[in-house]
C-alpha positions in Angstrom: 68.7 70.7 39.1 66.4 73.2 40.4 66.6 72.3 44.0 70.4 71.7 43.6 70.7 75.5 42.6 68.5 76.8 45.3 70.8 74.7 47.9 73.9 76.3 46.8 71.9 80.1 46.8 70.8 79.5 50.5 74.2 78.2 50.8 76.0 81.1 49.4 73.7 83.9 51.3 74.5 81.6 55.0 78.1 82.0 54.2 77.6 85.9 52.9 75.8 86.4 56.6 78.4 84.7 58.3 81.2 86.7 56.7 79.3 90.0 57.3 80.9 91.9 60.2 79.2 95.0 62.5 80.7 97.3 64.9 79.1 97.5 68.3 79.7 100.8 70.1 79.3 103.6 73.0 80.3 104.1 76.3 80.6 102.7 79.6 79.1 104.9 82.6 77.9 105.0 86.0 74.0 104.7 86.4 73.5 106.8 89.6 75.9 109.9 88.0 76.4 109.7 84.7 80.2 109.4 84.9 82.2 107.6 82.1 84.1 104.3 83.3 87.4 104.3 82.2 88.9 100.8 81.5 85.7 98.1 82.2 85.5 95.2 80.5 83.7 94.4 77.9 83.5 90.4 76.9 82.3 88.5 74.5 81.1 85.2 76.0 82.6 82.0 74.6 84.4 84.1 72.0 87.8 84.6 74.1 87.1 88.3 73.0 86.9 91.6 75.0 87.8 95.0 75.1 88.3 98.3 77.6 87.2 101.3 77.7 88.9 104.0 77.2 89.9 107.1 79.1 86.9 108.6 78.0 84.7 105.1 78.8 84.6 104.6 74.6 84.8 101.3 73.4 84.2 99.4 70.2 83.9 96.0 69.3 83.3 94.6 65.4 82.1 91.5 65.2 80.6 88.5 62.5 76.5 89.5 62.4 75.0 86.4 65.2 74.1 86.7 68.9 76.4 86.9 71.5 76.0 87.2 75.6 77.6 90.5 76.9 79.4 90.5 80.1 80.6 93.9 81.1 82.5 94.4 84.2 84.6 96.8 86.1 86.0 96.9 90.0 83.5 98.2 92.3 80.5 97.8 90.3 78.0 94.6 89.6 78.9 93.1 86.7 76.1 93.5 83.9 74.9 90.8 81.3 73.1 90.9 77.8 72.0 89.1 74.8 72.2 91.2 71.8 71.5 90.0 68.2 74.3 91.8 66.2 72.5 91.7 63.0 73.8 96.4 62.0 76.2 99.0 63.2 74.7 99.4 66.6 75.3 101.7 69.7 75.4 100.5 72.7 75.6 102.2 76.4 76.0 99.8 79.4 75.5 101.7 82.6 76.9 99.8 85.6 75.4 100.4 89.3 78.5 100.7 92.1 78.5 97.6 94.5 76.8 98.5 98.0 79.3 98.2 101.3 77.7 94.3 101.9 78.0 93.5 98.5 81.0 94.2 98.1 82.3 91.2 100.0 80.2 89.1 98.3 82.4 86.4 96.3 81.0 87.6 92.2 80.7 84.4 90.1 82.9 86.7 87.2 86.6 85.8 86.9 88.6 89.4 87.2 91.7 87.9 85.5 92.8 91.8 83.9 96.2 91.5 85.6 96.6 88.3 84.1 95.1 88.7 80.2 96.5 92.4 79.9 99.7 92.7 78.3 100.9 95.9 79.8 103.1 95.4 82.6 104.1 97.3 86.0 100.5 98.9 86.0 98.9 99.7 89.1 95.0 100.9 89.2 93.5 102.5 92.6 90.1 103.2 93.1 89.0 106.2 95.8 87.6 104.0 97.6 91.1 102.1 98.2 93.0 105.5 98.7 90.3 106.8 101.3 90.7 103.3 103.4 94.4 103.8 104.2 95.4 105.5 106.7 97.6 108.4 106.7 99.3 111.3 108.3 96.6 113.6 110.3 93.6 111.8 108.8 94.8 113.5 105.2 93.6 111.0 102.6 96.8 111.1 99.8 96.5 108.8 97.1 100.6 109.4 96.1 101.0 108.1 99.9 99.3 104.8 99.4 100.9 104.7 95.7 104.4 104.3 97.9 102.8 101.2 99.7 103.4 99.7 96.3 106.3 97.0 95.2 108.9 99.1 93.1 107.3 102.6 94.6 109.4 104.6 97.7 108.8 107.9 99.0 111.5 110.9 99.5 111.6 110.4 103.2 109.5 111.2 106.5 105.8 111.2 105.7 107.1 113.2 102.1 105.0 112.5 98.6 107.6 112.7 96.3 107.9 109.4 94.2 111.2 107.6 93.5 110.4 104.7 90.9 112.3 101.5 90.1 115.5 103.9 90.9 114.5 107.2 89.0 114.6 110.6 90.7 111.4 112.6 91.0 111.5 114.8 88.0 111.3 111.1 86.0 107.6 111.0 86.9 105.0 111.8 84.1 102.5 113.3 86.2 99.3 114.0 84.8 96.1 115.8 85.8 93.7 115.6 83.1 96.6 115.4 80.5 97.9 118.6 82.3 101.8 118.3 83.5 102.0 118.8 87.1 105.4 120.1 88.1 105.5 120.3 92.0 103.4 117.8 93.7 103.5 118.9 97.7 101.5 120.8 99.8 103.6 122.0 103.2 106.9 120.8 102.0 105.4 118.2 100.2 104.3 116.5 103.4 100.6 116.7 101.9 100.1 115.9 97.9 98.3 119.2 95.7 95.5 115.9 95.2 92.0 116.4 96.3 91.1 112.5 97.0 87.0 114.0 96.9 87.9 115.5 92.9 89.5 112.4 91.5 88.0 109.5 89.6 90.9 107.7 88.4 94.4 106.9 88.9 96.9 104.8 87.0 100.1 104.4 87.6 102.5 102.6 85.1 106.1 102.0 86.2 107.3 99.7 83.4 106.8 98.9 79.3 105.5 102.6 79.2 102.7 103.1 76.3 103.7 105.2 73.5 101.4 107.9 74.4 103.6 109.1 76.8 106.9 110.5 76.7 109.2 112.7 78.2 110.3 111.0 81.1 112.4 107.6 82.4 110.4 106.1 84.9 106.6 106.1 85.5 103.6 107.9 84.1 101.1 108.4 86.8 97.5 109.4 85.0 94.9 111.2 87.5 91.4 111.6 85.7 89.2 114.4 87.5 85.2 113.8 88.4 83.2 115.0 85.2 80.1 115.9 87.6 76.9 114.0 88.2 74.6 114.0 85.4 71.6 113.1 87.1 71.5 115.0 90.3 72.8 117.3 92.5 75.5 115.8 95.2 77.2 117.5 98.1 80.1 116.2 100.0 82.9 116.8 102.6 84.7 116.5 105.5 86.3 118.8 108.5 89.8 117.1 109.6 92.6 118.0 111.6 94.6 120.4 109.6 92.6 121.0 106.8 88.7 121.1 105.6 86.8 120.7 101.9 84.2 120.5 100.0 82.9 119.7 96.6 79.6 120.5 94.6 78.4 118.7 91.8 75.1 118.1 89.7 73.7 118.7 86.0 73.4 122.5 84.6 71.3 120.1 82.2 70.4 116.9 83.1 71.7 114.0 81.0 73.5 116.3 78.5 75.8 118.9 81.1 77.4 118.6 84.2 79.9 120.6 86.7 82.2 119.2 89.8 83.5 122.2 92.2 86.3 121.4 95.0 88.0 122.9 97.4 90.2 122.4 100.4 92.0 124.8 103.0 94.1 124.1 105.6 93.6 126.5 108.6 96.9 126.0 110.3 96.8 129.8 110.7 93.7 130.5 111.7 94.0 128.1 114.9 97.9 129.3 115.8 96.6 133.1 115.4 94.9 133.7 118.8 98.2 132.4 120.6 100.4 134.5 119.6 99.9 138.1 121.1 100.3 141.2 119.3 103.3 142.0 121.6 105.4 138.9 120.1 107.8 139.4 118.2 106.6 136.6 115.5 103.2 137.9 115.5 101.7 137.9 111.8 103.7 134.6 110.7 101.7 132.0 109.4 101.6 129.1 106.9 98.1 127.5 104.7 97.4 126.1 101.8 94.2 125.9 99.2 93.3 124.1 96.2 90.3 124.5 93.9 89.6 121.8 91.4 86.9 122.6 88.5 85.5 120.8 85.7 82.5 121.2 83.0 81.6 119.0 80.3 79.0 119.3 77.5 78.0 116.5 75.7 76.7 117.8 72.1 75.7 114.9 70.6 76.4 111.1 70.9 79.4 112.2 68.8 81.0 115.2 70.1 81.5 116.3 74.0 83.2 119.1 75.1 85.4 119.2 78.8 86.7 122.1 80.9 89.0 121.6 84.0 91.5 123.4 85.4 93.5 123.7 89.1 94.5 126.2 91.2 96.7 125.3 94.5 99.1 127.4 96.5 101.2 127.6 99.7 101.3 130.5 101.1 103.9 131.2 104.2 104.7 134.2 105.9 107.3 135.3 108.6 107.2 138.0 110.5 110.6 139.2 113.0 109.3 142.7 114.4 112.2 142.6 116.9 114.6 142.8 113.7 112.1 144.1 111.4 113.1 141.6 109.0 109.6 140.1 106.6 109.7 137.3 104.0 107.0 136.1 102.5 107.5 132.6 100.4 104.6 131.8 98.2 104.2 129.1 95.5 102.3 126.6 94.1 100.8 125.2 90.2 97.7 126.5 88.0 96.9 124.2 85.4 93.5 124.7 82.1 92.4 121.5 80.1 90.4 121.8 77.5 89.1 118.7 75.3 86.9 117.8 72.6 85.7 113.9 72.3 84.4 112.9 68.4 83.4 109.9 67.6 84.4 109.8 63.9 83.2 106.4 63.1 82.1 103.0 64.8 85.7 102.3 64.9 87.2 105.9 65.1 87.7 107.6 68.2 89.4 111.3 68.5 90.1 113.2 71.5 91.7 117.0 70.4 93.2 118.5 73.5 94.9 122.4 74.3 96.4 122.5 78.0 98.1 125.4 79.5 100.0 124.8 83.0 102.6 127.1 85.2 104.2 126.3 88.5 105.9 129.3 90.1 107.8 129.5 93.1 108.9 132.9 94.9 111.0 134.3 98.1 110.3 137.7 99.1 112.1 139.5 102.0 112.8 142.6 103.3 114.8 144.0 106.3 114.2 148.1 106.8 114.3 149.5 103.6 116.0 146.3 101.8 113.8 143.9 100.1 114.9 141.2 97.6 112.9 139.0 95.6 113.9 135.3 94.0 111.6 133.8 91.4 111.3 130.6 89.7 109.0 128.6 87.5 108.0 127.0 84.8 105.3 127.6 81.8 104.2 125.3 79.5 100.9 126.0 76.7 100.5 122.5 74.4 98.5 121.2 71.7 97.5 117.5 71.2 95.3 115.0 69.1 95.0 111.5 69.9 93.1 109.0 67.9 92.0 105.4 68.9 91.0 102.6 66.3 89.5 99.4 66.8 90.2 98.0 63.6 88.8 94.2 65.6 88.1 93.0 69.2 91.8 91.6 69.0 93.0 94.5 67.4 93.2 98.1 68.8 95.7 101.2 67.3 96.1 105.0 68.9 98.2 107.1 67.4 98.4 110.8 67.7 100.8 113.7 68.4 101.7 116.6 70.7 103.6 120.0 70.4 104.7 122.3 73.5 106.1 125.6 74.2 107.8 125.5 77.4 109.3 128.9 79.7 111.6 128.3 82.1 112.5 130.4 85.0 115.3 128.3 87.0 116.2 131.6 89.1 115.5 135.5 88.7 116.7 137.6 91.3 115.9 141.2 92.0 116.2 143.8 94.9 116.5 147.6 95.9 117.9 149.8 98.7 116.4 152.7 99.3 115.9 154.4 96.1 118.8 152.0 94.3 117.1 149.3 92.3 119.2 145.8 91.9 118.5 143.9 88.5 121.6 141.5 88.0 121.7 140.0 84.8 120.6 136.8 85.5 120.6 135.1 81.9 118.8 132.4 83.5 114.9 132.5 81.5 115.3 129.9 78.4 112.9 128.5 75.8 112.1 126.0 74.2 110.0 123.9 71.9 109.1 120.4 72.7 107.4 117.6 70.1 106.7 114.1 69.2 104.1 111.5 67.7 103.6 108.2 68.1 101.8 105.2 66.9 100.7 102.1 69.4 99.4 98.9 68.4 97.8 96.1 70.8 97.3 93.0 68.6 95.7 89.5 69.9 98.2 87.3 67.7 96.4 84.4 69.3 94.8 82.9 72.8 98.5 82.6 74.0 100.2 85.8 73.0 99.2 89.3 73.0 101.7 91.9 71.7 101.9 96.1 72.6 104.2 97.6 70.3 104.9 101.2 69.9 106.9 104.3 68.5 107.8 107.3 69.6 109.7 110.4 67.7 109.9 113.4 69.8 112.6 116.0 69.5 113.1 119.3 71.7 114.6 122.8 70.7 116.2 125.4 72.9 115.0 129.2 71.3 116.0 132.0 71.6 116.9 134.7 73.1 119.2 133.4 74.6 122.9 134.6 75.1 126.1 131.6 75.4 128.5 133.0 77.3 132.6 132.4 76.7 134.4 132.2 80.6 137.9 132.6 81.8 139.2 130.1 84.2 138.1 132.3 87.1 134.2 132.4 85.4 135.1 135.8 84.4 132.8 136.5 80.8 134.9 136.8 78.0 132.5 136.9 75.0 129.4 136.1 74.2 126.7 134.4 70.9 123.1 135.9 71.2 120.2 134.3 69.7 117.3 136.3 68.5 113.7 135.8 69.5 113.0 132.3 68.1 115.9 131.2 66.8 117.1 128.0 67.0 119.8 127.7 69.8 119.8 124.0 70.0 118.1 120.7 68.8 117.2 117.0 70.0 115.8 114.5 69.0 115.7 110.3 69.0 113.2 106.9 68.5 111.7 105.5 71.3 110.7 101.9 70.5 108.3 100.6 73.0 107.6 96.5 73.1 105.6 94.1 75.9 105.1 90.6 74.8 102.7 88.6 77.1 102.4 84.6 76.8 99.6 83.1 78.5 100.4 79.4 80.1 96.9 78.4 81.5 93.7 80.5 82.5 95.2 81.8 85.4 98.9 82.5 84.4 100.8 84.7 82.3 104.0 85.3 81.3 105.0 89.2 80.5 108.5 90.8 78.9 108.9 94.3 77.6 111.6 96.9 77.0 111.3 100.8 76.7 113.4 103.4 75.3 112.6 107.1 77.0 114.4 110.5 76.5 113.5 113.1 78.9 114.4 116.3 78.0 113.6 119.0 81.2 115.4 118.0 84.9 115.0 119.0 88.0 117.9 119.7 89.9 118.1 119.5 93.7 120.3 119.6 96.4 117.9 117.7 98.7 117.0 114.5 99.3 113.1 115.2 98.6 111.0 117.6 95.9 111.0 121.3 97.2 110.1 124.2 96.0 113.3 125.7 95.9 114.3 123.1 93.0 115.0 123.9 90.1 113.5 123.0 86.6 115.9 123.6 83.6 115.9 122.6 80.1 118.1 120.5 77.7 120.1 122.9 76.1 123.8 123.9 74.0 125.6 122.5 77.7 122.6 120.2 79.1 122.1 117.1 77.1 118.7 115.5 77.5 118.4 111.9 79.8 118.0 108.6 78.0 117.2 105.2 79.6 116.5 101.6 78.6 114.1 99.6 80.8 114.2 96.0 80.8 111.3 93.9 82.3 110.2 90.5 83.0 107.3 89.2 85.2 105.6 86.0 85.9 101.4 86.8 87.0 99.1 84.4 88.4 96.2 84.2 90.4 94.5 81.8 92.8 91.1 81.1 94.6 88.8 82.3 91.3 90.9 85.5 91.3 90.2 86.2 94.8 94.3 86.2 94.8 96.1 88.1 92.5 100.1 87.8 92.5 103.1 89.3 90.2 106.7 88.8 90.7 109.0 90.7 88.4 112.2 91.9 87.6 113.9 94.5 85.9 116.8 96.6 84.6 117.4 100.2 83.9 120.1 102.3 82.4 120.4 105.7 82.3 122.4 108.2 80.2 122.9 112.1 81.3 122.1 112.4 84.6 122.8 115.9 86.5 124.3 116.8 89.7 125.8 119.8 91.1 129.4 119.8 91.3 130.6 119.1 94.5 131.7 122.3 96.6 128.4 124.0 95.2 126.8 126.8 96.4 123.6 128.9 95.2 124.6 131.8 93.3 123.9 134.4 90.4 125.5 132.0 87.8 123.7 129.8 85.4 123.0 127.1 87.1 123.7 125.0 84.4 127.3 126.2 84.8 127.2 124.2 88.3 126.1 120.8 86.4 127.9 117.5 86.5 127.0 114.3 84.1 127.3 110.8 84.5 124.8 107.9 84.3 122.9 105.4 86.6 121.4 102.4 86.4 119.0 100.4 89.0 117.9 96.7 88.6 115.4 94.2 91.6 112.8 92.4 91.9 109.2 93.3 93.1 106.6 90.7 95.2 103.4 91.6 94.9 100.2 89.6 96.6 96.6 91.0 96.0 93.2 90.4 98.1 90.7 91.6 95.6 87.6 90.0 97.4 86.4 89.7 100.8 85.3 90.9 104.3 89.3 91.2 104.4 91.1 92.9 101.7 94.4 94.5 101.2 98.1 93.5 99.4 101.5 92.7 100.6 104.6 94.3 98.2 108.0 93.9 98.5 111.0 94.6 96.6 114.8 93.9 96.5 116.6 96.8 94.6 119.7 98.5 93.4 120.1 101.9 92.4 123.7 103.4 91.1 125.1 106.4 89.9 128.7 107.6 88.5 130.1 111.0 88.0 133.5 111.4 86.9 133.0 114.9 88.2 131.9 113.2 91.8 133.1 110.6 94.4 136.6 110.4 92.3 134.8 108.7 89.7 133.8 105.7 91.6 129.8 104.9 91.9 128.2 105.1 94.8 124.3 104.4 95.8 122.2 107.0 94.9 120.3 108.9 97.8 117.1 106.8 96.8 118.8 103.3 96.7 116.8 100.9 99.1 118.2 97.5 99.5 114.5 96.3 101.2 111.3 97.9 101.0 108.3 96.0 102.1 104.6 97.1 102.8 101.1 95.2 104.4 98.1 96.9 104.0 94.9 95.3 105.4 91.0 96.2 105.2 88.4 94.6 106.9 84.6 95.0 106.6 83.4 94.3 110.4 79.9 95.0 109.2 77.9 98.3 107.9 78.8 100.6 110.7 82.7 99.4 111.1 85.8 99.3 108.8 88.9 98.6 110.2 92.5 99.1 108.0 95.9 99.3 108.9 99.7 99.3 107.0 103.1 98.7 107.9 106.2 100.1 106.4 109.5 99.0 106.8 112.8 99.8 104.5 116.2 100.2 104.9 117.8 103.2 105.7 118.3 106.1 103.2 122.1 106.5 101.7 123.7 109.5 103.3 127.2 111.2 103.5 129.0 112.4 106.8 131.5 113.8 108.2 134.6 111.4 108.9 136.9 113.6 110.7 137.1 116.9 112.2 140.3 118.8 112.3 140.9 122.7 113.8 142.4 124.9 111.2 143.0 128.8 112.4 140.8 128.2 115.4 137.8 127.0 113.2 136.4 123.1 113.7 136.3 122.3 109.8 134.6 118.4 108.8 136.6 116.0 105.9 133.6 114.3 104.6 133.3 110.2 103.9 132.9 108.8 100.1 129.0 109.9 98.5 126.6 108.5 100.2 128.8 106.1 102.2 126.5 105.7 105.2 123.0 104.5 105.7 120.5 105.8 108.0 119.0 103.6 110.7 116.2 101.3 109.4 112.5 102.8 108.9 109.4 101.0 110.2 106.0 102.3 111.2 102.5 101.2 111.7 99.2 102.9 111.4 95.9 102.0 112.2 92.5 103.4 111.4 88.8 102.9 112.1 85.5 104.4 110.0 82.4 104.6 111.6 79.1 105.1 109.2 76.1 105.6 111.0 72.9 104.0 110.3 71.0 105.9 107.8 67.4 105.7 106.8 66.6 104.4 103.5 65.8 107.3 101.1 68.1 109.8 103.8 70.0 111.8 101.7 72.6 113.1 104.1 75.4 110.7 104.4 78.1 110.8 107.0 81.5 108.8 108.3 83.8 109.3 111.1 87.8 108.1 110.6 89.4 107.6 113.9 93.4 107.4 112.8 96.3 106.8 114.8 99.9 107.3 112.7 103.3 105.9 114.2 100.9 103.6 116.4 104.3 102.7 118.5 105.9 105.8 118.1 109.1 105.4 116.3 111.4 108.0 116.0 112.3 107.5 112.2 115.8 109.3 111.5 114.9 112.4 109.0 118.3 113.3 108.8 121.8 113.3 111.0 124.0 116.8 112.1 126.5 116.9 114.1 126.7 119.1 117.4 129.7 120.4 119.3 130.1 121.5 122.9 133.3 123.2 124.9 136.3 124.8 123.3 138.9 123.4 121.3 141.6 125.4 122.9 141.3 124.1 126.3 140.5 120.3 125.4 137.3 119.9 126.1 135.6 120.2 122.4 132.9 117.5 122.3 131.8 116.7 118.6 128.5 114.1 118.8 126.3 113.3 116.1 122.6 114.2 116.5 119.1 112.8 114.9 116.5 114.4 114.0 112.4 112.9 113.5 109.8 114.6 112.4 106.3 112.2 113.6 105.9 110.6 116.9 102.4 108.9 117.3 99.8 111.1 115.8 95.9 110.8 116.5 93.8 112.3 114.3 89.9 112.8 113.3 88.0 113.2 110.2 83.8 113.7 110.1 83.2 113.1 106.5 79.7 114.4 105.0 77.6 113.4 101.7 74.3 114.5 100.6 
């Protein structure tokens, strides 16, 4: 009897032990700088269990009290293993050392299956270290230029940065800089991104089953995480290139516990054109540059709390000069953007991140011709507030939720002027307000080995303030009357769910099955007349006349890799409608009005499918996208109601990008683009009418350009260094347009002789922008 009841009590306490859980946690980092990893792996051998980190490199992982084996992974690194007995609560940091150029080609025994377990869809993660092999226009390393070498990605045009996604316009981009909205993403036009490739650590674009956590737009969230600094040492790099030169500085201000990153980049455009142009010319003291300054600090308090800092300044500066008509204008513009976060580790299993951001992108025309000057302004302000919590309730099992509020100040247009003594202040009516909200609760659950579900919910609603004054028109726009709103008064109010859901099914270790649908309402538009992102564009509000956008995305996609994940392939397919789009009215033409007076609405949809083949590992690397698409729009206030492609439908869109590794010294990487031709309108026929040629235009966007193609090619060259030599250098010979195509930017038409004596010649006329381009880049490290 005695030895039966000390069975069952050994029994009882193995099957206590076993039903004890602990929570393994801590973060994720790189050994040499201290930097947080954001989204390794962190797997639980034999288990079928593992985890990411998170934005911050946080993870947490609860778990019955035995021993497990560790594998923790992440691209670009050697993959780390340990034994731990779980037997407490117990922090963990794993810090992972950054594969050398050799090693790097070196097959790794661990399966890198993320695009096939992971549930969310359409994602696309780029190291620097991809972004910096591509080549690109004058030997300017842009990571939004190789995110267009991606299935279901196109640019605006010509060697442009904008981003047109699965069919959405420009303004339907989410772009973040460390959780700061960035409103105008171009440098020169927007031939150059605002993105210092030597500041950034992460970017992660996600063009379909959008989280919960992000909101505000239709079509893609693209998340760019700066450099926190090197915790360990002091670091140093560069690089002098064609147009443009930079350089960042970063190291502890105390080691292991606070750390700085300073960048900077100029282009000195101005500086070589200056000596010549002569004093006599009439042009001399025009010019054209552009800067940006990145910054971050970060402060770790405890293994609990840490404190971060950032903030960027860019701007484009360009001046003309006419001393022959003493006409000036000067035409500056460009973003400012603060971040400041606090990181608390509440629990084991609680995560917090508490976040204030202020951001303001301005635009402005100056001129002046003898004593007349005029000035137009535009911009807009944003200060926001935001907490965002992560749980790890199990390894299967992971919840954020959290919320944001905003205070948004627009500027769409502000014009002012004097002559002489006279000052000119119309009443432009055109600064509006507005308060924008919404929280959200996300849950990724592990049902089973099979299927993994990512559900979510969104609320957000946005309210036009005052002051604000609604006009009452006659039929010649003449004001009639008017409402005014007071300081803060409600003027106007939206609001709406946004269900987010991705199912994925897994059929074998190697294949997967995804599905999701999104709802998104977007509630601020930019407006434009051109076919690519300007500065002159306009931001504006949902307000009383301007209802906010509203899409559903459909998705489906089959993943599987090949070759131990050497190979990684995607084909998907999708659908998206969208509610209250905005044009201007046909016959428009800038003026003092509203410009929400000059709107038109209708809707759009876009649907294709996307090819997408991966080399992961390798002396040759590199992926092969392509995509079939339709994109749509209807205005009953356009085209006489009928649809027509928008000016971002492409039919075919197809990218190779290859990398090879020829040994230390040599890498070798080259792309090639081809799409079809952009949509465009034209004139059909041309008729004289009082001794004036006047055009009758074709249907919206009747007419397509001629195809695009292009190749580029580059080579890096890495000198031999000592072992224990600090100073680091490359060279990046780069050749864009390697054949020279002359790539229609856009079409006008040209006339020659008279029309009264017969011999009026009408011809149309293209016009390119790059032939072949050689450039060179000496890149420095130390």
């Amino acid at each position: 009897m005695k030895q039966a009841l000390v069975t069952i009590l050994i029994l009882l306490q193995l099957i206590t032990a076993q039903g004890q859980k602990h929570t393994l946690s801590g973060y994720v980092k790189d050994t040499l700088s201290g930097e947080s990893l954001i989204g390794a792996t962190i797997a639980v051998n034999g288990h079928g269990q593992q985890i990411t980190s998170n934005q911050y490199g946080f993870y947490s992982l609860t778990l019955p009290a035995t021993t497990y084996n560790l594998y923790i992974t992440f691209a670009g690194y050697l993959p780390y293993q340990l034994t731990i007995n779980l037997k407490a609560d117990t922090v963990l940091n794993f810090e992972l050392m950054q594969r050398s150029m050799m090693e790097a080609v070196v097959v790794s025994s661990r399966r890198r299956d993320g695009n096939v377990q992971q549930a969310q869809m359409g994602k696309i993660d780029l190291s620097m270290t991809q972004v910096k092999a591509v080549p690109v226009l004058l030997g300017e390393v842009d990571l939004l230029k190789t995110l267009q070498l991606m299935p279901g990605v196109r640019n605006a045009g010509e060697g442009n940065t904008g981003l047109y996604v699965r069919g959405g316009g420009p303004d339907q981009n989410l772009i973040l800089l460390d959780d700061a909205i960035v409103y105008n993403t171009g440098h020169l036009f927007g031939f150059f991104s605002i993105f210092n490739a030597d500041a950034i650590k992460n970017i992660s674009l996600i063009k379909g089953g959008m989280p919960a956590q992000y909101g505000g737009r239709l079509s893609s969230v693209l998340d760019i995480a700066m450099k926190e600094g090197n915790m360990k040492k002091w670091e140093v790099e560069g690089g002098i290139g064609a147009i443009a030169s930079r350089i960042s500085v970063q190291g502890p201000i105390k080691k292991d516990k606070a750390s700085f990153i300073l960048s900077a980049r100029r282009t000195y455009i101005d500086v070589l054109v200056k000596p010549f142009i002569s004093k006599s010319n009439s042009f001399y003291g025009s010019g054209y540059y552009f800067y940006d300054v990145n910054m971050k600090m970060n402060y770790k308090f405890s293994e609990k709390d840490r404190l971060y800092l950032s903030g960027y300044v860019g701007r484009d500066v360009f001046d003309f000069r006419n001393s022959v008509r003493s006409f000036n204008a000067n035409i500056p513009w460009g973003n400012a953007t603060a971040t400041l976060r606090w990181n608390h580790v509440f629990s084991r299993k609680l995560f917090a991140n508490t976040t204030l951001v202020y951001n303001d992108y301005n635009f402005s025309f100056g001129a002046a011709q003898n004593d007349f000057s005029v000035k137009l302004s535009s911009g807009i302000r944003d200060v926001s507030g935001k907490v965002d919590v992560d749980y790890y309730p199990s390894p299967k099992h992971k919840m954020r939720f959290g919320g944001i509020y905003t205070y948004h100040r627009f500027t769409p247009n502000v014009l002012t002027g004097n002559q002489g003594t006279t000052v000119f202040e119309p009443n432009n009516e055109s600064r509006k307000y507005a308060l924008e909200s919404g929280v959200y609760v996300q849950d990724d659950w592990e049902l089973s080995r099979r299927i993994k579900v990512q559900a979510g919910l969104r609320y957000s609603n946005f309210t036009q303030i005052g002051p604000y004054k609604i006009f009452e028109r006659d039929p010649d726009g003449n004001k009639l009357d008017s409402i005014e709103y007071g300081s803060g008064k409600r003027v106007k109010a939206y609001g709406g769910w946004e269900p987010r859901l991705t199912v994925r099914y897994i059929i074998d270790d190697q294949t997967s099955l995804k599905a999701a649908v999104t709802r998104n309402n977007q509630y601020i538009h930019l407006v434009s007349n051109a076919g690519s992102t300007l500065p002159t564009d306009l931001w504006v509000p949902s307000t009383y006349r301007v209802k906010p956008q509203q899409s559903w995305l459909y998705a489906a996609g089959l993943f599987r890799n090949f070759n131990d994940n050497t190979f990684e392939t995607s084909l998907e397919v999708y659908y998206k409608s969208m509610d209250n789009q905005i044009e201007y009215r046909e016959g428009y033409t800038p003026s003092l009005k509203d410009p929400e007076e000059e709107f038109v609405f209708g809707k759009g949809w876009s649907y294709g499918t996307e090819l997408f083949i991966n080399k992961t590992r390798g002396r040759l690397t590199g992926w092969i996208g392509y995509t079939l698409s339709w994109t749509w729009r209807k205005f009953a206030g356009l085209n006489e109601g009928e649809r027509y492609p928008a000016k971002y439908d492409r039919r075919h869109d197809m990218s190779v990008v290859a990398m090879y590794e020829i040994n230390k010294k040599w890498r070798l990487s080259g792309v090639f683009v081809y799409g079809t031709g952009n949509a465009t309108t034209l004139p059909e026929r041309f008729y004289i009418v009082g001794g004036v040629l006047t055009q009758e235009y074709s249907k919206v966007n009747q007419y397509r350009l001629e195809a695009y193609h292009r190749a580029d090619i580059s080579a890096t060259l890495t000198p031999k260094h000592k072992p224990g030599q600090r100073f680091q250098q490359n060279w990046v010979f780069s050749i864009y347009n390697v054949y020279s195509r002359l790539n229609p930017y856009f079409i006008y038409f040209d006339q020659e002789g008279s029309p009264y004596d017969g011999s009026l010649k009408v011809e149309a006329r293209q016009v390119s922008l790059f032939p072949i381009i050689p450039a060179v880049t000496w890149n420095f490290r130390f």
